[in-house]
N, C-alpha and C positions, 0 to 999 in steps of 0.2 A: 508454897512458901519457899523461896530460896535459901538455900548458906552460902555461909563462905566458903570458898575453893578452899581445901588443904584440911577442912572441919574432921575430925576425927572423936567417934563417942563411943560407947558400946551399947551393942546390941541385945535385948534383953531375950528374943526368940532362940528357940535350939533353931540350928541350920543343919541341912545335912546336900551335902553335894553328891549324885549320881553317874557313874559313866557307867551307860545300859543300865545295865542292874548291879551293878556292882557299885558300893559307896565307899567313896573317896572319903569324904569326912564328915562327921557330925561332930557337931562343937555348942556350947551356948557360950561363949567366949567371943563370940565374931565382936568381927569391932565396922560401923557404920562410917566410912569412909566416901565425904564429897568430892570427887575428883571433877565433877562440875558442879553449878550450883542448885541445880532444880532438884535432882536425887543423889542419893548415896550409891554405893557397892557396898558390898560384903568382902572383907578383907578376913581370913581365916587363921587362927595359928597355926603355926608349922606342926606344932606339937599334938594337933587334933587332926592333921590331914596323915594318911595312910603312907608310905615312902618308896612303897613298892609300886606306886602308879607314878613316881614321879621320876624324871631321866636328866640329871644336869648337863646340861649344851656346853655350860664352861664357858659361858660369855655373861661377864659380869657387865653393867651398865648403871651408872648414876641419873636416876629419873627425878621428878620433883620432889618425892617423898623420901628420897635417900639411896644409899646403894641396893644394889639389888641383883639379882642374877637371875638368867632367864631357864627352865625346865620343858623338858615335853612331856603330854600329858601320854602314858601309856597303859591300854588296859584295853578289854572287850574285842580281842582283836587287831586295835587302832594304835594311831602313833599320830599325836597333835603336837605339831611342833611349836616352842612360846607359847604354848596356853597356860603358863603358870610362873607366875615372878614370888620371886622368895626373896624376904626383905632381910635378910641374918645377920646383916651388918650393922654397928654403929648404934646408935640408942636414940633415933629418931620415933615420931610420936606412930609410925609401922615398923618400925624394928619387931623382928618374929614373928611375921604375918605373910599369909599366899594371898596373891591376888591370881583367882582364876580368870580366865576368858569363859564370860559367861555362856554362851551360846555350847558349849563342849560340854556341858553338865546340864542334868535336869537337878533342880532346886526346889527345897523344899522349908516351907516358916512350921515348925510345928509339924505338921502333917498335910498341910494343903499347900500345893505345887504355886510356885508364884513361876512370873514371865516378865523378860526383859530388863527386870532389873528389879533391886528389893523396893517394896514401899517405902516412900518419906515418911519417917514416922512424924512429921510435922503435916503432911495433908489428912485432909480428912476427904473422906469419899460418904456420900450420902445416896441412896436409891430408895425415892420414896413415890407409891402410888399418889395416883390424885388425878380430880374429875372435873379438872382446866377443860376449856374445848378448846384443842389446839390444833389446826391447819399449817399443812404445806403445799405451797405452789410453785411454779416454775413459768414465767411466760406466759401466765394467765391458765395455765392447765395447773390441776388440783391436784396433788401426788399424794397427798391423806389428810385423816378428816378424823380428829377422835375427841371422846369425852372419857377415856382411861390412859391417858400416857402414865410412862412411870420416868419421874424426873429424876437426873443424874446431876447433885451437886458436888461439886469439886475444888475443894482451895486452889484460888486464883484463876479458875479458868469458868468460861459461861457454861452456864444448865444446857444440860443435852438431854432432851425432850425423846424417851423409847415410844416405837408406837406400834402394836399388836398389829403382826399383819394383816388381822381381819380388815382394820380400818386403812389400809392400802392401796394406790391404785396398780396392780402390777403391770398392768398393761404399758405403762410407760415404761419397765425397769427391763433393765438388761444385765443380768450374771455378768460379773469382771473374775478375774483371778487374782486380783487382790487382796493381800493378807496383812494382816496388822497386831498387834499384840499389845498389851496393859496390864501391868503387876494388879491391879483392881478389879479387874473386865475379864481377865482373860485373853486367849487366842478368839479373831474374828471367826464365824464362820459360814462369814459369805459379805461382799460388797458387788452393789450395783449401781448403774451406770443410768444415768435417767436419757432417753430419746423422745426429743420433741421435733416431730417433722424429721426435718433433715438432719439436726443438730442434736449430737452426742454429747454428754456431758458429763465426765467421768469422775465414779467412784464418789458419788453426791450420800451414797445410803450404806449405813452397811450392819452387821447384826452381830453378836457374840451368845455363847449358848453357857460359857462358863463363869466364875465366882459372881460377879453384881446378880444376885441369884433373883430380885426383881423384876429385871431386864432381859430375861431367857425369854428366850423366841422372840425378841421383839428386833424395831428396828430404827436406826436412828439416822438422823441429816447432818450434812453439813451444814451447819446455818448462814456461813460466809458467803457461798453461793448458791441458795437458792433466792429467789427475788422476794417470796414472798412469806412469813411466818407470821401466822398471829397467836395469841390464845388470849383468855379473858383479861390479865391481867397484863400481858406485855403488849399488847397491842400499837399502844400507845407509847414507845419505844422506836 
């Protein structure tokens, strides 16, 4: 589900931002901030973040949420330059709020580590067994073949179909180094490349080991590009 650009609500999770091991801040005050429309950010108050990780540059800047000034993020060693905007000015709907650069922090909802960015709390994520017989092909070659996938439903977007390596054909797959990440899913940890004959066709499959705890070990398609996908009930689709 989209918002609107500029949508600002609070967040009802403790957060807690990491730099190494060291925390920056833990807040239940964050405030859920769309700065595009598919997901939010975590926008933190100044008054929950630590002061002694933070280094003013002195280059104040007017962005769309109001004035603002930019920080480096300092600690663990490191020195991240703009990875921190502090909104102190003026009584805009972020006025007294950090926005960090998410990738310099590990983050945490609660106690379980989220990735690339906070959940919509307007999506819902579903992972649920079920004894579909669903195939995948490529080219008239059979890439898997199962009657236990575990279906991944997702507001707005189509069922991604996991399927237990057992029921794989790996002979066709070939390891990429490609990596990908989901506040839902988790970090991947592993995508491959299907070869049929001569023709490569990359990063078609790939797997996650973390949170959709359903869908550990298993492995899912792209369904845009492979030619062929059926199961009992989409077939006909």
């Amino acid at each position: 589900m989209a918002a609107v650009r500029g949508r600002v609500e609070p967040a009802p999770r403790r957060v807690r931002g990491f730099l190494g091991n060291q925390l920056v801040f833990d807040t239940t005050s964050a405030r859920y901030v769309w700065e595009v429309p598919y997901y939010p950010q975590y926008y933190i108050p100044v008054s929950d973040v630590r002061s002694d990780f933070l280094r003013d540059e002195d280059h104040a800047q007017k962005v769309q949420f109001g004035p603002s000034r930019t920080f480096s993020l300092v600690g663990d060693g490191q020195t991240y330059e703009s990875a921190a905007r502090v909104f102190d000015d003026g009584d805009g709907p972020v006025a007294g709020l950090v926005r960090f650069e998410w990738d310099r922090l590990s983050w945490f909802e609660e106690d379980e580590p989220i990735w690339g960015h906070p959940r919509n709390p307007y999506v819902r994520v579903d992972a649920l067994r079920s004894h579909r017989h669903v195939t995948v092909a490529l080219d008239g070659v059979l890439l898997a073949d199962t009657h236990s996938p575990v279906l991944v439903f997702e507001t707005g977007l189509p069922t991604r179909y996991y399927i237990d390596r057992t029921d794989i054909a790996f002979e066709h797959l070939e390891p990429s180094d490609t990596q990908s990440m989901c506040p839902y899913k988790g970090v991947t940890s592993g995508y491959w490349s299907v070869r049929i004959g001569d023709a490569v066709h990359p990063d078609l499959a790939w797997s996650t080991t973390t949170h959709c705890l359903p869908s550990r070990r298993s492995r899912t398609w792209s369904r845009s590009t492979t030619r062929s996908w059926t199961s009992a009930s989409t077939a006909r689709r």
